[in-house]
gemmi code that builds the backbone of each chain (N, CA, C; Angstrom):
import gemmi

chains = {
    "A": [
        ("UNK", (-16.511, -6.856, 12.457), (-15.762, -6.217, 11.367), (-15.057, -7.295, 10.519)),
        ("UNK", (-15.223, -7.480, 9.435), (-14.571, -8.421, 8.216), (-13.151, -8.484, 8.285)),
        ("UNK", (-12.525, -9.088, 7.930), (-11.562, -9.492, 7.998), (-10.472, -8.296, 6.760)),
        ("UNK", (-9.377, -7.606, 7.175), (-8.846, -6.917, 5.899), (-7.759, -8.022, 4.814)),
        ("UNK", (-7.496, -7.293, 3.932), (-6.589, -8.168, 2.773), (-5.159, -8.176, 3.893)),
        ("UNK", (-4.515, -7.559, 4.761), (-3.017, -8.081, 5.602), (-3.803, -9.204, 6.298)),
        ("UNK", (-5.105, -8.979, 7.363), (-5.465, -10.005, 8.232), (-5.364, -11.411, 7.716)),
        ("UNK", (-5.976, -11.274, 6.609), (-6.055, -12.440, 5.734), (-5.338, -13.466, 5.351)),
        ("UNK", (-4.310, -12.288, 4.870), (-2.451, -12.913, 4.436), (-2.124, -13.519, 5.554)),
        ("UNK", (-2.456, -12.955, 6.948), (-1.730, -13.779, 7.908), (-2.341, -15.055, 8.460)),
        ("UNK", (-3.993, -14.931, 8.314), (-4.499, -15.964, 8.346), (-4.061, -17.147, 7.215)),
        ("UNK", (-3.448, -16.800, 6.302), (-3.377, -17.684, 5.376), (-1.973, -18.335, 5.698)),
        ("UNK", (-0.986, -17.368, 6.364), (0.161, -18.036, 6.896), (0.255, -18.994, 7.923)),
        ("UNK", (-0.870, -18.552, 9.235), (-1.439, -19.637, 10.254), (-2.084, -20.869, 9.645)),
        ("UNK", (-2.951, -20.868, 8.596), (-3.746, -22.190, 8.318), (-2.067, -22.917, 8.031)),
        ("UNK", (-0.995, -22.605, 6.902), (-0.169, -23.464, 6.384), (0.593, -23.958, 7.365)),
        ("UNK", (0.943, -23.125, 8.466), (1.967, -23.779, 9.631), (1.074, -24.709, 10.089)),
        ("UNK", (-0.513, -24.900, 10.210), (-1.377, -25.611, 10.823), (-0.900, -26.534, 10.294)),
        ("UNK", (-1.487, -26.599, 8.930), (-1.696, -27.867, 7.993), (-0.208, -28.470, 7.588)),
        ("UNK", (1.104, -27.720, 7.636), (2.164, -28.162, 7.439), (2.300, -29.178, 9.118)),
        ("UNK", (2.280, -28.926, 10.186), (2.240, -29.651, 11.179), (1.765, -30.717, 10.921)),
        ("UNK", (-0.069, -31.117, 10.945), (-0.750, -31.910, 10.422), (-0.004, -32.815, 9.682)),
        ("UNK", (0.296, -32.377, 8.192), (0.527, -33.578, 6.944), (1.943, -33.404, 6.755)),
        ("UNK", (2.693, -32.805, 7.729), (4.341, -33.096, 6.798), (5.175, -33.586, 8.626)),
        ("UNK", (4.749, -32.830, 9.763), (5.743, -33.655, 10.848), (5.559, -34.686, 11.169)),
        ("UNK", (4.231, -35.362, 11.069), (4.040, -36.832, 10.973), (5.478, -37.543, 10.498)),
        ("UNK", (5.417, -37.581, 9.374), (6.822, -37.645, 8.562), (8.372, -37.455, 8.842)),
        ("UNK", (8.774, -36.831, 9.758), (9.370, -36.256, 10.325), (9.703, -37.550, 11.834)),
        ("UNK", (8.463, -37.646, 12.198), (8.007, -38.244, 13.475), (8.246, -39.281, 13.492)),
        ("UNK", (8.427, -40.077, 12.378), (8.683, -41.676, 11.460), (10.104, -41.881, 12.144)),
        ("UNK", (10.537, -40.895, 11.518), (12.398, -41.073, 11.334), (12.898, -40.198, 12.781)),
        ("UNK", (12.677, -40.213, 13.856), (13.223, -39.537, 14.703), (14.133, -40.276, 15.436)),
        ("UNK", (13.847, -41.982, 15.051), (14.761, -42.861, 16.015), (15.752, -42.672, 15.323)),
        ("UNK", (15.901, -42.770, 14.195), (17.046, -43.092, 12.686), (17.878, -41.786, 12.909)),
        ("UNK", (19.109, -42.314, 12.982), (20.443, -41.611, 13.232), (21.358, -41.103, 12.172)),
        ("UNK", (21.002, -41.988, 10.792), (21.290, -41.539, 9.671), (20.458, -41.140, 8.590)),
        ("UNK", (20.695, -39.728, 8.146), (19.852, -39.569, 7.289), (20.523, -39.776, 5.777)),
        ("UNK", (19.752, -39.997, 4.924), (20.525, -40.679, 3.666), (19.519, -39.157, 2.531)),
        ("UNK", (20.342, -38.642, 1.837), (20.185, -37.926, 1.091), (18.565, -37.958, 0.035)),
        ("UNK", (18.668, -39.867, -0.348), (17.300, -39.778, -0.842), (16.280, -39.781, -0.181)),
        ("UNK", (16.187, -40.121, 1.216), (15.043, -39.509, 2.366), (14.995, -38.326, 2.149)),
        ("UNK", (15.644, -37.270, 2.448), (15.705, -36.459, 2.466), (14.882, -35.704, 1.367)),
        ("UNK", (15.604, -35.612, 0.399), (15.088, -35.156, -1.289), (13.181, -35.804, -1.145)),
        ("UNK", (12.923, -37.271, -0.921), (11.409, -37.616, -0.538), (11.215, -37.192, 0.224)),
        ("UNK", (11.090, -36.522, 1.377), (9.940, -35.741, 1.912), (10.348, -34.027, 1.890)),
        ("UNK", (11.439, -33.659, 1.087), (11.667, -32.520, 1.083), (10.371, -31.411, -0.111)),
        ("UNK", (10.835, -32.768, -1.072), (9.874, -32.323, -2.613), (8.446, -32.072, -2.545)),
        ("UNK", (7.767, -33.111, -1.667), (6.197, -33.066, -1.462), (6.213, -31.386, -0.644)),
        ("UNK", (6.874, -31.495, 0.098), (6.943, -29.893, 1.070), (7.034, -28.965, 0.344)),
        ("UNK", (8.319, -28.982, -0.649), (7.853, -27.248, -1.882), (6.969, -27.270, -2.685)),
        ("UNK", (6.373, -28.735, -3.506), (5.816, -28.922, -3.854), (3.845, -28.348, -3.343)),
        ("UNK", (3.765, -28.647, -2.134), (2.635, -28.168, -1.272), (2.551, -26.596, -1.060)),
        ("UNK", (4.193, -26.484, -0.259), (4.229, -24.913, 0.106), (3.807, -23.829, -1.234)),
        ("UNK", (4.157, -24.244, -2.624), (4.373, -23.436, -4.079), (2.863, -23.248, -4.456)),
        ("UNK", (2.088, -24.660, -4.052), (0.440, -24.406, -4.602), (-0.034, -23.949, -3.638)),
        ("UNK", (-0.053, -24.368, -2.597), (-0.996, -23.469, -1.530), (-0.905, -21.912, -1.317)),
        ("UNK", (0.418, -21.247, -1.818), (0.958, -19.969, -0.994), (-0.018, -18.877, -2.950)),
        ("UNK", (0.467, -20.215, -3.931), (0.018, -19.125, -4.944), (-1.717, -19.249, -5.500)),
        ("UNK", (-1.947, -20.608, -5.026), (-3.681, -20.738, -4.856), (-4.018, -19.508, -3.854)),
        ("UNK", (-3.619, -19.852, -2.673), (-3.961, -19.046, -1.404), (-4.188, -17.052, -2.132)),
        ("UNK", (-3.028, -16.748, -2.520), (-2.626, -15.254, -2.425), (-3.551, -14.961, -3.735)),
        ("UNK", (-3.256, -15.744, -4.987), (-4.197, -15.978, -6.310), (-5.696, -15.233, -6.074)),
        ("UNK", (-6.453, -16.194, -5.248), (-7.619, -16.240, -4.415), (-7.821, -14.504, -3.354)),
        ("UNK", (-6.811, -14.183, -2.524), (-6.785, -13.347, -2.382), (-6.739, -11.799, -3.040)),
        ("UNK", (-5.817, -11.908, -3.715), (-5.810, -10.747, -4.692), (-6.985, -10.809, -5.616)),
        ("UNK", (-8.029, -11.621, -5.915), (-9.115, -11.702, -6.488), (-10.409, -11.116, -5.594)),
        ("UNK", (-9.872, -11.325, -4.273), (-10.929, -10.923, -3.280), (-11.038, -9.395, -2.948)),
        ("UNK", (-9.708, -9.064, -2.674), (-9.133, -7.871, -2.244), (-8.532, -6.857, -3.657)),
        ("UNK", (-9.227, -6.260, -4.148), (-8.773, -5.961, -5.452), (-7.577, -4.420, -5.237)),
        ("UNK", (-7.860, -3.930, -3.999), (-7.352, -2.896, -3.708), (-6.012, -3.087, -3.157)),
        ("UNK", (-5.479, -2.193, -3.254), (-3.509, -2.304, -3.259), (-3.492, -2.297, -1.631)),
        ("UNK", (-2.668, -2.533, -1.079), (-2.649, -2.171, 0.229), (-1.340, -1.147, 0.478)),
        ("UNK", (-1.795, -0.501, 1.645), (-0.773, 0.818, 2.089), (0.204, 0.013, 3.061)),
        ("UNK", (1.681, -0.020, 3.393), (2.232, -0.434, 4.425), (2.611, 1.029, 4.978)),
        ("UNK", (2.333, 1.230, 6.328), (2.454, 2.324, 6.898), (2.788, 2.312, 8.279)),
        ("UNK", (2.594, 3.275, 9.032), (3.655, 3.113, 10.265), (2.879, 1.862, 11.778)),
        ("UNK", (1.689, 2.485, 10.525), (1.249, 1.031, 12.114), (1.384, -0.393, 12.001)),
        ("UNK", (1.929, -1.072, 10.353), (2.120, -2.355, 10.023), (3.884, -2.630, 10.559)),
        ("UNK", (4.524, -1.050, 10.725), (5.607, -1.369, 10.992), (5.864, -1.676, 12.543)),
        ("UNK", (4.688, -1.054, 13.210), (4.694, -1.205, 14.498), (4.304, -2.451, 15.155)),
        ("UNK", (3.369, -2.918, 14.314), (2.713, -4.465, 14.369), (4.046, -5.420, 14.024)),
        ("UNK", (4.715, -5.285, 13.012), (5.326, -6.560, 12.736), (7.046, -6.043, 13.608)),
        ("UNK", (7.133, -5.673, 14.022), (8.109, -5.094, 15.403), (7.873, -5.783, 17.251)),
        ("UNK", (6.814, -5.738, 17.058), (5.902, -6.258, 17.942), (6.059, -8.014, 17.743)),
        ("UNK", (5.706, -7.999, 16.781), (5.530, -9.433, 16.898), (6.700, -10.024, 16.863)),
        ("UNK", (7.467, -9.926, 15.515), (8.924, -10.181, 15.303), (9.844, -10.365, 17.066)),
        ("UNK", (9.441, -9.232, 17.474), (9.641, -9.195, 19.114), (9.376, -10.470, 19.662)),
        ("UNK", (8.126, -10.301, 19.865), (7.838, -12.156, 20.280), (8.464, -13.207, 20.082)),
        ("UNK", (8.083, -13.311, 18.483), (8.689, -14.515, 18.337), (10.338, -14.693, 18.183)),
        ("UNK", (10.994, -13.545, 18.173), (12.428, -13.773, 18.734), (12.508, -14.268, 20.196)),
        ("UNK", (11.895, -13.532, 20.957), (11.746, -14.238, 22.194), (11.549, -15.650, 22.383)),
        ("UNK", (10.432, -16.174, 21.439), (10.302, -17.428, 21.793), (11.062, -18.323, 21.479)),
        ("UNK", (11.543, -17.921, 20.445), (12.990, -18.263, 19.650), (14.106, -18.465, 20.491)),
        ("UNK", (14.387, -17.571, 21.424), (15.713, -18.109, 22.341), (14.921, -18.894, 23.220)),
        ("UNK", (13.595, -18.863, 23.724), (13.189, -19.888, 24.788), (13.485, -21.219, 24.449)),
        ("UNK", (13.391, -21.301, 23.149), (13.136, -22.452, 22.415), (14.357, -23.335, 22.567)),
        ("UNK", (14.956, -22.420, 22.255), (16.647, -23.124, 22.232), (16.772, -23.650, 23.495)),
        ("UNK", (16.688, -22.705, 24.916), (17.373, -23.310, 25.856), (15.850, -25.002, 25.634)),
        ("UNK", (14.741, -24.771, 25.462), (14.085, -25.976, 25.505), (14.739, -27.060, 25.025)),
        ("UNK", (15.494, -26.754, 23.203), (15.942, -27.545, 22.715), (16.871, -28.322, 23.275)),
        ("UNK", (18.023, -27.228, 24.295), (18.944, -28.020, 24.741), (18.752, -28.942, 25.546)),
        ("UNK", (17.933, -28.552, 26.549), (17.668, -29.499, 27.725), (16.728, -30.467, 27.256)),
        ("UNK", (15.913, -30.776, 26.529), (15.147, -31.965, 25.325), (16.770, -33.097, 25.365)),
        ("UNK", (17.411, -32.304, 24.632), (18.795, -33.021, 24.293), (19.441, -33.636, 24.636)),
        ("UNK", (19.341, -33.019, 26.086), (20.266, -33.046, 26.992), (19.496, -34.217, 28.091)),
        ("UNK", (18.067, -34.591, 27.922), (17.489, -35.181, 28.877), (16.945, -35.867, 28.352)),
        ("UNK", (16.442, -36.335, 26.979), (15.657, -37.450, 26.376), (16.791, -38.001, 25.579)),
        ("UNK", (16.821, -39.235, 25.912), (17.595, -40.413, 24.873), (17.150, -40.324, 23.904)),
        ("UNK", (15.892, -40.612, 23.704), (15.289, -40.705, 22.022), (15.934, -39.413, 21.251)),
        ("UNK", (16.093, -38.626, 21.646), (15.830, -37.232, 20.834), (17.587, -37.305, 20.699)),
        ("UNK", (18.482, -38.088, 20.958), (19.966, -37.515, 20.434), (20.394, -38.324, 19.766)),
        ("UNK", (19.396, -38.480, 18.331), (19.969, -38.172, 17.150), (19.646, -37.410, 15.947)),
        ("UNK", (20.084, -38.008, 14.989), (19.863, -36.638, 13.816), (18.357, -36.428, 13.611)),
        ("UNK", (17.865, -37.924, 13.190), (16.358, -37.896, 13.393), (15.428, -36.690, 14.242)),
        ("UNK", (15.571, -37.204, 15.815), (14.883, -36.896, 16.547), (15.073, -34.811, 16.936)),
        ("UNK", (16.738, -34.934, 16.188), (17.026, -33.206, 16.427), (16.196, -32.933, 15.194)),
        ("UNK", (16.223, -33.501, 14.404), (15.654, -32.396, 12.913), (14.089, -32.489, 13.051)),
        ("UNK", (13.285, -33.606, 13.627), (12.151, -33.295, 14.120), (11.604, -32.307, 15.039)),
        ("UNK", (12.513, -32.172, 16.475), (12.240, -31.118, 17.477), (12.538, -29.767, 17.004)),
        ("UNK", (13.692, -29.738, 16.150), (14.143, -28.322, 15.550), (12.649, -27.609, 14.960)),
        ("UNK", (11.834, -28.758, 14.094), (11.098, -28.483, 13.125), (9.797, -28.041, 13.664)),
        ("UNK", (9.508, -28.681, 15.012), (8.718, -28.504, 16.021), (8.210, -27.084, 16.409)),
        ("UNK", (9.305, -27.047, 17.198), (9.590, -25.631, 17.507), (9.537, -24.640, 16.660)),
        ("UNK", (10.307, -24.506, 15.640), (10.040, -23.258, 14.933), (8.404, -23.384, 14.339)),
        ("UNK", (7.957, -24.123, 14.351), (6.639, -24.179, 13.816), (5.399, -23.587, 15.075)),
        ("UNK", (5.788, -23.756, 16.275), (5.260, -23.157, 17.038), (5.741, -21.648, 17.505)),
        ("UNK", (6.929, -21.307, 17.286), (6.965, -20.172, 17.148), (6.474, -19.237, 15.943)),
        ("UNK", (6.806, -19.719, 14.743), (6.259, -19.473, 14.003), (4.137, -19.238, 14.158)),
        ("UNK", (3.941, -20.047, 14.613), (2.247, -20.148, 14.935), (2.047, -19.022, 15.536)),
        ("UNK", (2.335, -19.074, 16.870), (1.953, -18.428, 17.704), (2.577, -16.487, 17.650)),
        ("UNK", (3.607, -16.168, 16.650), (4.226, -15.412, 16.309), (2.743, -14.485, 15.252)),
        ("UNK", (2.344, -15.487, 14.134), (1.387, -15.054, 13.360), (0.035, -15.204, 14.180)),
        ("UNK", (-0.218, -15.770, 15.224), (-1.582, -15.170, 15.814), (-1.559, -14.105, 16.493)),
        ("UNK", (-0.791, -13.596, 17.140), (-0.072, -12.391, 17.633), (-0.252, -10.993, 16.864)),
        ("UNK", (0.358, -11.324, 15.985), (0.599, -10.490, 14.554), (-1.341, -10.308, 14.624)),
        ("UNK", (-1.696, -11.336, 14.190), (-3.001, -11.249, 13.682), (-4.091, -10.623, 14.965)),
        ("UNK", (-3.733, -10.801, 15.960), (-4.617, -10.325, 17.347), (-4.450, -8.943, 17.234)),
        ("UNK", (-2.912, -8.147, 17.529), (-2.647, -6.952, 17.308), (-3.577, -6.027, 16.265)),
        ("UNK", (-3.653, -6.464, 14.771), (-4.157, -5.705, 13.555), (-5.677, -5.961, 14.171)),
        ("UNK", (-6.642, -6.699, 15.032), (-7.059, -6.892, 15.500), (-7.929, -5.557, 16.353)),
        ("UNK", (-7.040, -5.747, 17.412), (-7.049, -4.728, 18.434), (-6.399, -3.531, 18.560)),
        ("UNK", (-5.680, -3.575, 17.826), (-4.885, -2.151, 17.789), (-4.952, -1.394, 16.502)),
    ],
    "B": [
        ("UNK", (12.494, 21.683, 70.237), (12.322, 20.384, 70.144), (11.159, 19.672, 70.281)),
        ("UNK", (10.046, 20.067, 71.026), (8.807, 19.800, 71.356), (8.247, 20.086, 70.088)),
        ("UNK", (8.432, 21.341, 69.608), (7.886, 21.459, 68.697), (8.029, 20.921, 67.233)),
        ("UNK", (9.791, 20.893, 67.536), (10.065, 20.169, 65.999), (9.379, 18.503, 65.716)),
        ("UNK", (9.382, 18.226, 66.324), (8.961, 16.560, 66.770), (7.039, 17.050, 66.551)),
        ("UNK", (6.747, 17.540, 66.974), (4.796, 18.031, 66.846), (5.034, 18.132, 64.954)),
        ("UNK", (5.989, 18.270, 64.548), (5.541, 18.627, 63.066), (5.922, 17.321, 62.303)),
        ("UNK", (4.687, 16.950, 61.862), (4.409, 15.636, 61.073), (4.820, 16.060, 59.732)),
        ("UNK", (5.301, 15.198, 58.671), (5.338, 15.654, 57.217), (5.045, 14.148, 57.140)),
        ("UNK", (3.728, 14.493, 56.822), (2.752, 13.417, 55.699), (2.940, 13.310, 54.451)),
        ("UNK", (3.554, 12.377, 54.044), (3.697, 12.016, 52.713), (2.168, 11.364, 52.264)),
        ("UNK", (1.523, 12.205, 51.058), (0.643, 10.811, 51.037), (1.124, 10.256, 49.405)),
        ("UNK", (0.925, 9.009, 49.105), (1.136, 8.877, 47.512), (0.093, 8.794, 46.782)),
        ("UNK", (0.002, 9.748, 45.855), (-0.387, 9.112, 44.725), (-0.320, 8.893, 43.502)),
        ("UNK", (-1.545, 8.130, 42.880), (-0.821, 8.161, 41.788), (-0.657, 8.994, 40.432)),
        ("UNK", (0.013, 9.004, 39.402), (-0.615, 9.530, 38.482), (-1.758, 9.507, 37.615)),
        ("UNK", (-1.892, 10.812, 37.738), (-3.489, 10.849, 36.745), (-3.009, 10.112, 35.079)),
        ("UNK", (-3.889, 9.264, 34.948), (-3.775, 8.517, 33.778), (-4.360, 8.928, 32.946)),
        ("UNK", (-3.527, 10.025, 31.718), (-4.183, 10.905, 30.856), (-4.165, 9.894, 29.605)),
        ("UNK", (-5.583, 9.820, 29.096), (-5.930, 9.245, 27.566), (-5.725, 10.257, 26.415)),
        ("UNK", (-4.699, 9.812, 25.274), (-4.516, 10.436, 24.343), (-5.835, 10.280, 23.936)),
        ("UNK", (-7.188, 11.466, 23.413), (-7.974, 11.031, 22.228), (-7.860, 12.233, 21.031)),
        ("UNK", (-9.118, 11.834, 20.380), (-9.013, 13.005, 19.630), (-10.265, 13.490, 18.579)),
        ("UNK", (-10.300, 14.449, 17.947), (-11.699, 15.090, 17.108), (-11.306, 14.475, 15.727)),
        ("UNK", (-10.897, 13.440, 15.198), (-10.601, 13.166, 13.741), (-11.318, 13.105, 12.929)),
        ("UNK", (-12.420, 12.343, 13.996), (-13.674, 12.042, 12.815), (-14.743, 13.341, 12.754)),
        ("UNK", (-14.872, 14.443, 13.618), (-15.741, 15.722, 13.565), (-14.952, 16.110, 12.947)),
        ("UNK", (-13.693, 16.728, 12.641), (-13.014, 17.305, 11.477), (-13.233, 16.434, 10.325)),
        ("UNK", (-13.097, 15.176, 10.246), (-13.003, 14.738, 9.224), (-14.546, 14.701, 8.355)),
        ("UNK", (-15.353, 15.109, 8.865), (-16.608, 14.918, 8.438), (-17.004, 16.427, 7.892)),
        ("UNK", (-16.623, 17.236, 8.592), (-16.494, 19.017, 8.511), (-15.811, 19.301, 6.967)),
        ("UNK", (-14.781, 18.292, 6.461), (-14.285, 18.577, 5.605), (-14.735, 17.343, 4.160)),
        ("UNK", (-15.905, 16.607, 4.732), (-16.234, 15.833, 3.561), (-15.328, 14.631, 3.763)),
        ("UNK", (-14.488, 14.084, 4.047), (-13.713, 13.213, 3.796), (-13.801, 12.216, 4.133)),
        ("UNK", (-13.902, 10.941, 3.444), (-13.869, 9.793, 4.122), (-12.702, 9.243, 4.755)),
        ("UNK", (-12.824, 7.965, 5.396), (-11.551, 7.490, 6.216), (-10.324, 6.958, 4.792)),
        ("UNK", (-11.180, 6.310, 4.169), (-10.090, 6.076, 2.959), (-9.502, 7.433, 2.402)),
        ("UNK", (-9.767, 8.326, 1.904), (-9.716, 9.873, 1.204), (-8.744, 9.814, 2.265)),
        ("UNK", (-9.136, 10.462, 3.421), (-7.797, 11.205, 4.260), (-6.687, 9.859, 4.369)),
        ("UNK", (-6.860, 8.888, 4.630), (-5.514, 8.078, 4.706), (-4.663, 8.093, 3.282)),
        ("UNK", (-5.598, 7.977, 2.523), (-4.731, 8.288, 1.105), (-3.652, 9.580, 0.924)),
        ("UNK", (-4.472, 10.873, 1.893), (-3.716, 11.950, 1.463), (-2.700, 11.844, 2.495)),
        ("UNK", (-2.906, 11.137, 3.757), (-1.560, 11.118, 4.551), (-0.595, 10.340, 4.464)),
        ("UNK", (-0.937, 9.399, 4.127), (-0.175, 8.478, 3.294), (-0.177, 6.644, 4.195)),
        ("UNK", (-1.576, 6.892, 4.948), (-1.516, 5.561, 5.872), (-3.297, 4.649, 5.181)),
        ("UNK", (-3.010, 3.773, 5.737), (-4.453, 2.680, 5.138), (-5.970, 3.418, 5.633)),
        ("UNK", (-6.501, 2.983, 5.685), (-8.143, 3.019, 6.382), (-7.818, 2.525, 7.431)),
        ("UNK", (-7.881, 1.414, 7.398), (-7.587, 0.399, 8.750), (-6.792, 1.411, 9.988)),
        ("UNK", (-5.610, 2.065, 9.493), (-5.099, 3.044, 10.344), (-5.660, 4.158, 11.139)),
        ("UNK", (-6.361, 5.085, 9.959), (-7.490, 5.938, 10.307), (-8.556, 5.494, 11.490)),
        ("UNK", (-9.319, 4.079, 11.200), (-10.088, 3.800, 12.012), (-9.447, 3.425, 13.143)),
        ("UNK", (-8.459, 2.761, 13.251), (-7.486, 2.627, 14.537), (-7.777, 3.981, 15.380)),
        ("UNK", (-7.617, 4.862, 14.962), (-6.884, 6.281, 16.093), (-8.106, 7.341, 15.814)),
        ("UNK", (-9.653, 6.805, 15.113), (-10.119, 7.643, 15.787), (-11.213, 6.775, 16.668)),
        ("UNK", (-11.160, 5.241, 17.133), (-11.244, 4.705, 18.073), (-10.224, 4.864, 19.232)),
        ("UNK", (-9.224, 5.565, 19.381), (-8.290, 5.615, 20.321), (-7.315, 4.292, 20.234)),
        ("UNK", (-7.682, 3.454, 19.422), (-7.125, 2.181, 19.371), (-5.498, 2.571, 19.188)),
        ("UNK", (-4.895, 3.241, 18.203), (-3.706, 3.350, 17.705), (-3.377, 5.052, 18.219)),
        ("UNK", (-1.633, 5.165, 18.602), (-1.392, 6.912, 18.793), (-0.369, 7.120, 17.625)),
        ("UNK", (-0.735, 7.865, 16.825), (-0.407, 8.207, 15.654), (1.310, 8.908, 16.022)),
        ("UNK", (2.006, 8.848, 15.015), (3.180, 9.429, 15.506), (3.329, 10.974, 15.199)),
        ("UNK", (4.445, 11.845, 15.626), (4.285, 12.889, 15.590), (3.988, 13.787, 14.191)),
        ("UNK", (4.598, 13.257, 13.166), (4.787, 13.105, 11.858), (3.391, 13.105, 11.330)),
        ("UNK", (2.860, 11.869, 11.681), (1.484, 11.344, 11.278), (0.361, 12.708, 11.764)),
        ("UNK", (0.559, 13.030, 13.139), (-0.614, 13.294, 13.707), (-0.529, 15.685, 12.715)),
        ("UNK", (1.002, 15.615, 12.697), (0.897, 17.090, 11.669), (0.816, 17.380, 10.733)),
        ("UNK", (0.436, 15.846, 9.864), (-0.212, 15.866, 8.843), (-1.218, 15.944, 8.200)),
        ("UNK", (-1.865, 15.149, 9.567), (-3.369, 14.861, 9.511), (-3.958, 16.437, 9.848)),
        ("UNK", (-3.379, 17.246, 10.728), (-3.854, 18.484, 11.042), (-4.217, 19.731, 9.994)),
        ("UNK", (-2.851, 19.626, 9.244), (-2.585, 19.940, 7.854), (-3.466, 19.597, 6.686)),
        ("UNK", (-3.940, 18.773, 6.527), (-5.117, 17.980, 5.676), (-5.883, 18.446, 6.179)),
        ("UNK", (-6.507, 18.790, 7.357), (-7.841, 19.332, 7.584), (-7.961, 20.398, 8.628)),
        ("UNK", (-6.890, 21.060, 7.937), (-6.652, 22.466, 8.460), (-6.829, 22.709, 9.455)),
        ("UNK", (-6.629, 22.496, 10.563), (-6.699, 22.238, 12.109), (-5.238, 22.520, 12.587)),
        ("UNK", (-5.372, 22.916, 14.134), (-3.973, 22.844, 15.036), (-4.736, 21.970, 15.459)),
        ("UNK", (-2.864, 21.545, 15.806), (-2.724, 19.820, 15.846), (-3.582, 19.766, 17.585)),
        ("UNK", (-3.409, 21.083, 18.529), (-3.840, 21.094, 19.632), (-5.458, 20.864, 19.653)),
        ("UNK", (-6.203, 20.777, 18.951), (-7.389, 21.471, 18.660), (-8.115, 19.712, 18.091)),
        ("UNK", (-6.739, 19.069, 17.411), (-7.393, 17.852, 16.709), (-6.966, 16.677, 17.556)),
        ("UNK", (-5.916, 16.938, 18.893), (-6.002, 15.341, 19.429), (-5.467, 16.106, 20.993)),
        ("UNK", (-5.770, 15.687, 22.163), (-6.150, 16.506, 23.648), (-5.650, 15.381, 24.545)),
        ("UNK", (-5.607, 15.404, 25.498), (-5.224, 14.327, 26.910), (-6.720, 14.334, 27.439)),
        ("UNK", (-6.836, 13.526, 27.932), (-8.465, 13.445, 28.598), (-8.091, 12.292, 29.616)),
    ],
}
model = gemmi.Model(1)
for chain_id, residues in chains.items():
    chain = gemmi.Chain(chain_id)
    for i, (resn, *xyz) in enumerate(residues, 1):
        res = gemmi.Residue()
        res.name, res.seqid = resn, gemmi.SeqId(i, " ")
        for name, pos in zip(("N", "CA", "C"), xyz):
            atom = gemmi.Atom()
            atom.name, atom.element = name, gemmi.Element(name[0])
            atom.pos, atom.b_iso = gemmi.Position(*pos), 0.0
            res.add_atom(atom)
        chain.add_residue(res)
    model.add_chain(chain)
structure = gemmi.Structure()
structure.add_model(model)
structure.setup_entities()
């Protein structure tokens, strides 16, 4: 069975957390020893990131709504799906934390600003992932 | 006492019968012409939904399922059963 115009959307949200991992925590990964962050770091690798996130999300959806010409219904089973998932990934969300702490709390490298704003970034990106394959398995199977 | 003691009470367990919600959506729905898009339109849910629940995949809510009955003139008993 083909893929529908929601499946899609969410596939299109999984490729960017992919590819945001890939080409932007590298970056991230640089500066994890560095304890100070200085504002124009910051602003440089912040810009390439909206910059990426703004073309890909309106190429991506652009492309979609060209594919999918038909409106879509949100109805009680998208509410049940994203309840479900949201579920999850709150869950993984507090797992995460106690992970974060004890990371913190047990790796030298990781206590400073660097190495927290990398693991922070980590994590939600895998919750985030694994939150939208979920999502996407459900519309799936259910 | 002999006797009370001679009387066993056997418990046995089991379990419950594991009743499957299904249902006739798609023989009504065909009885009345309608495609899966058509009736989700008039109930107010996707295709994708429709095909959900008359694979058994999805259980429609109560709301949902006396609407759908209503649309194709059916009791609701008649259009989705325990099996």
């Amino acid at each position: 069975m083909p893929l529908s115009k929601k499946e899609t959307s969410i596939l299109i949200e999984v490729v960017f957390s992919i590819l945001f991992g890939f080409i932007f925590l590298p970056l991230f990964y640089e500066n994890q020893n560095n304890n100070l962050i200085s504002i124009n770091n910051l602003v440089r690798k912040i810009t390439p990131i909206i910059i990426f996130s703004v073309l890909y999300f309106s190429i991506a959806y652009a492309v979609l709504e060209l594919i999918f010409k038909t409106k879509t219904t949100v109805d009680e089973r998208d509410d049940m799906i994203n309840s479900k998932s949201y579920k999850l990934g709150y869950l993984l969300y507090e797992l995460s934390l106690f992970v974060f702490i004890g990371m913190l709390l047990t790796n030298s490298i990781l206590q400073n600003t660097g190495g927290i704003i990398f693991l922070i970034i980590s994590l939600l990106l895998f919750v985030s992932i694994v939150k939208s394959i979920y999502q996407l398995y459900l519309y799936r199977t259910s | 006492m002999c006797q009370l003691l001679s009387l066993s009470i056997s418990y046995t367990y089991t379990e419950p019968l594991k009743m499957v919600l299904k249902n006739n959506l798609k023989e009504f729905r065909h009885k009345k012409n309608l495609t899966q898009d058509d009736l989700g339109k008039s109930v107010g849910v996707s295709r994708q939904t429709i095909i959900s629940i008359e694979r058994y995949r999805y259980k429609p809510s109560l709301e949902l399922a006396m609407n759908m009955a209503k649309e194709l003139n059916v009791k609701i008993e008649k259009l989705f059963y325990f099996d």
